[in-house]
C-alpha positions as CSV (number, residue, x, y, z in Angstrom):
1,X,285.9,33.5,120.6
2,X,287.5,36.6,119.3
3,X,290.6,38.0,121.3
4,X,293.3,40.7,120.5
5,X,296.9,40.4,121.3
6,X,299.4,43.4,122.5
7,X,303.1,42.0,123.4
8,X,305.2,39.1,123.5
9,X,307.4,38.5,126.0
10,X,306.7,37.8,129.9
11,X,304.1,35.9,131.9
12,X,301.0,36.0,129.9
13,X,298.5,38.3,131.0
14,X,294.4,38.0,130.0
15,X,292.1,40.9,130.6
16,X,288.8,40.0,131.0
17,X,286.3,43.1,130.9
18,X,282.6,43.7,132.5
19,X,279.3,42.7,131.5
20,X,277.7,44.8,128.4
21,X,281.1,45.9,127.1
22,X,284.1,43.8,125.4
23,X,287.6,43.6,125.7
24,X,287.7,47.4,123.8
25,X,287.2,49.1,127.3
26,X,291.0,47.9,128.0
27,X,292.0,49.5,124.8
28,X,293.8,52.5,127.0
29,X,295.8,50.3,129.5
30,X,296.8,47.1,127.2
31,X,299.6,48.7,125.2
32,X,301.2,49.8,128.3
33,X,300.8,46.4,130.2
34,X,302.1,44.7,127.0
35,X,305.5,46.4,127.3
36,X,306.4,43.6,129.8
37,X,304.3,40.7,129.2
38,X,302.1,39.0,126.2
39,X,298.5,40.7,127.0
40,X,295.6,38.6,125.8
41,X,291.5,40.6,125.6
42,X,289.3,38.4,124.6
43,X,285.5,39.2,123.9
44,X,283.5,36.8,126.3
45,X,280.3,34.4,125.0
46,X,277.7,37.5,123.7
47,X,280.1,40.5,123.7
48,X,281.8,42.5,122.0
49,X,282.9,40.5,118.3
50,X,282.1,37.2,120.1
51,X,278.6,35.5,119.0
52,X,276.8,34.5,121.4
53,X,275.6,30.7,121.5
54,X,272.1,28.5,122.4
55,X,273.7,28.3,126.6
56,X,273.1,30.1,129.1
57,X,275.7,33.3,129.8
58,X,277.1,31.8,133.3
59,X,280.7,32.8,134.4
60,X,280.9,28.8,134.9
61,X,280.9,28.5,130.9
62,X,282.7,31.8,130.2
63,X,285.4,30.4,132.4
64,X,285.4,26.7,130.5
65,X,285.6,29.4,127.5
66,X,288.5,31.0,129.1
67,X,290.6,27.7,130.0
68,X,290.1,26.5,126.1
69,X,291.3,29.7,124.8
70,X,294.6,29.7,127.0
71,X,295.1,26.1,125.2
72,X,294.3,27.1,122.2
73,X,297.1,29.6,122.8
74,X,299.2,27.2,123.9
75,X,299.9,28.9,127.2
76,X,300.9,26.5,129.9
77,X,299.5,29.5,132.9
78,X,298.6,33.0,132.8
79,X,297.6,35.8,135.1
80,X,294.2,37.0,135.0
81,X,292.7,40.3,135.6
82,X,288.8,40.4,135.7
83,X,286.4,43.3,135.6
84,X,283.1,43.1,137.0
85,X,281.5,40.2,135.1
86,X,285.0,39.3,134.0
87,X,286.0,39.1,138.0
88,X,283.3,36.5,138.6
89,X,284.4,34.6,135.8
90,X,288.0,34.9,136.9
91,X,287.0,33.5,140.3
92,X,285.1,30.4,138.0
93,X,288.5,30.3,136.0
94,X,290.9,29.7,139.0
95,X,288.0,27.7,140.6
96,X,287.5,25.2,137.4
97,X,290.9,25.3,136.0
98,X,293.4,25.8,138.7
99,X,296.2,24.7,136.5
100,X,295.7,27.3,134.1
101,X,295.9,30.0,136.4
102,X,299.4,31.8,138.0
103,X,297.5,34.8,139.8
104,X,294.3,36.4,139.5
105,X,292.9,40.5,140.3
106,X,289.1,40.2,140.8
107,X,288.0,44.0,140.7
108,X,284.3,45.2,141.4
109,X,283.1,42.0,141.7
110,X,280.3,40.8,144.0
111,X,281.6,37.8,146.6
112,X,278.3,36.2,146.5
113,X,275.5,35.6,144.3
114,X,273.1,37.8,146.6
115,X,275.5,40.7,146.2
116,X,273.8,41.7,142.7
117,X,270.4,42.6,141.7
118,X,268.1,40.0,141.5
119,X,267.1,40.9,137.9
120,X,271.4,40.5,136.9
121,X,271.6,36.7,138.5
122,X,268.4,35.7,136.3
């Protein structure tokens, strides 16, 4: 899983960006956030420099994804900021792996699967 890193110090902070795009569309806000904390964008499963694999592109793996990166990183917990796609795999994230997760910011996200187009869900 590719991921860029703006920062150091502070709770860490991972930005998690929509469907179709990667983690470049937070290119304009991540310096500034990283003044204060350690920002982490990664490029979910199938975006951006992030290969996509033989699975299917859930936010239930994307979140598993997600939780192993924030290992990887050794980060004990981090705030989360999802976009779109990257809100409901935020929601999976604190769902799955609730000790991974300080605080989370789900924006433009539907609630339920029936909130977006039936063609999206398949």
């Amino acid at each position: 899983m590719y991921y860029g890193e703006h920062g150091s110090g502070g709770t860490p902070l991972i930005l998690l960006h929509g469907g179709i795009a990667g983690g470049e569309i937070f290119d304009a806000i991540a310096p500034r956030l990283a003044e204060r904390r350690r920002v982490i964008v990664p490029d979910l499963q199938g975006h951006g420099r992030t290969a996509g694999i033989d699975r299917p592109l859930r936010a239930e793996h994307l979140a598993d994804d997600v939780a192993a990166l924030i290992e990887h990183l050794g980060i004990e917990r981090a705030d989360v900021m999802g976009y779109s796609l990257g809100g409901a795999v935020t929601w999976r994230l604190a769902i799955q792996h609730p000790d991974r997760v300080r605080r989370i910011v789900v924006i433009s996200t539907s609630c339920r699967r029936d909130g977006s187009f039936p063609e999206v869900v398949a």
